[in-house]
C-alpha positions in Angstrom: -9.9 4.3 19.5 -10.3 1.0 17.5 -11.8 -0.4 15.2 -11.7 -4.3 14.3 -13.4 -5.4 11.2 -13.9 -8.7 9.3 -14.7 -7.6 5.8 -15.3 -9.8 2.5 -12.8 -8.4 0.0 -9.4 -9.9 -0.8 -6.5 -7.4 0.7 -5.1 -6.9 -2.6 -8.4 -4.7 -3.2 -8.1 -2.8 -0.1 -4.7 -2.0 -0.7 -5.2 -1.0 -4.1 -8.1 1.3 -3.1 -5.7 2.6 0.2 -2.6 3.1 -3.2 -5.1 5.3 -5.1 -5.8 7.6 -2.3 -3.3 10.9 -2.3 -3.8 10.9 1.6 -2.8 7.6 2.5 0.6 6.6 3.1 2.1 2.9 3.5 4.3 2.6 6.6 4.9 -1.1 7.0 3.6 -4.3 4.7 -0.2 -4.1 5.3 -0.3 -1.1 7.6 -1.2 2.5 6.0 -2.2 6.0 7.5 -4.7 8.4 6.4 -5.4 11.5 8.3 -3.9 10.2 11.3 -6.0 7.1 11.3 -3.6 3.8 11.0 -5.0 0.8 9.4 -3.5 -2.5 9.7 -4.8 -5.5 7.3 -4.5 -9.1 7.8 -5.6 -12.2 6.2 -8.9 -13.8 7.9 -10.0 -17.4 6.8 -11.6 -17.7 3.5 -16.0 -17.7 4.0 -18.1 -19.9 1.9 -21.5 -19.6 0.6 -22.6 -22.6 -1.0 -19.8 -23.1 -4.3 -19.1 -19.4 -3.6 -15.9 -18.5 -1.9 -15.0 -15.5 -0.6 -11.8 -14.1 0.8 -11.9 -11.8 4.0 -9.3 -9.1 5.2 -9.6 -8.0 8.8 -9.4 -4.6 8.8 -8.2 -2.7 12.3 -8.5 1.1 12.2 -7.1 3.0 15.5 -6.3 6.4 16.2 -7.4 9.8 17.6 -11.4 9.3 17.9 -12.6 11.5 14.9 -9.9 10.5 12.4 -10.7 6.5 13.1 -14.5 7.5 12.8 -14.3 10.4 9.7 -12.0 7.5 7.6 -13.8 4.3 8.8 -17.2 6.4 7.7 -15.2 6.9 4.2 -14.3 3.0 3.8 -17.3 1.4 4.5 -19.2 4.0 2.2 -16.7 2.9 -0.9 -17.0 -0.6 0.4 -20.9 -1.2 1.4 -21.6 -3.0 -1.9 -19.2 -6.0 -3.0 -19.5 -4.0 -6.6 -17.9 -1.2 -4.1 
């Protein structure tokens, strides 16, 4: 299963949050695994909102059904605010 997100947070952040968890491993630049779900992160085009600007990551998450779901479910709860 997959899982192909465009979310408003600079990769650094992501990364950082993905470096903090004890489960998560990095296996290559910008690709980490937790719980057997493998997420790969790449640089989307920058979104504006009026003078706002706001960098994007896309996020893929694939795997085994329930680990993609159980760690996508886990992301997007630490993520839902942009205080996340």
């Amino acid at each position: 299963m997959t899982i192909q997100e465009n979310w408003a947070l600079p990769m650094a952040r992501i990364e950082e949050y993905l470096r903090s968890l004890d489960c998560a491993r990095r296996i290559a630049e910008r690709h980490y695994e937790v719980g057997g779900c493998t997420l790969h992160l790449q640089p989307a085009e920058n979104s504006k909102f009026g003078r706002y600007t706001f960098c994007r990551t896309m996020v893929s998450f694939s795997g085994e059904e329930g680990a993609v779901r159980a760690f996508h479910r886990q992301f997007v709860l630490r993520f839902l605010t942009l205080g996340g």
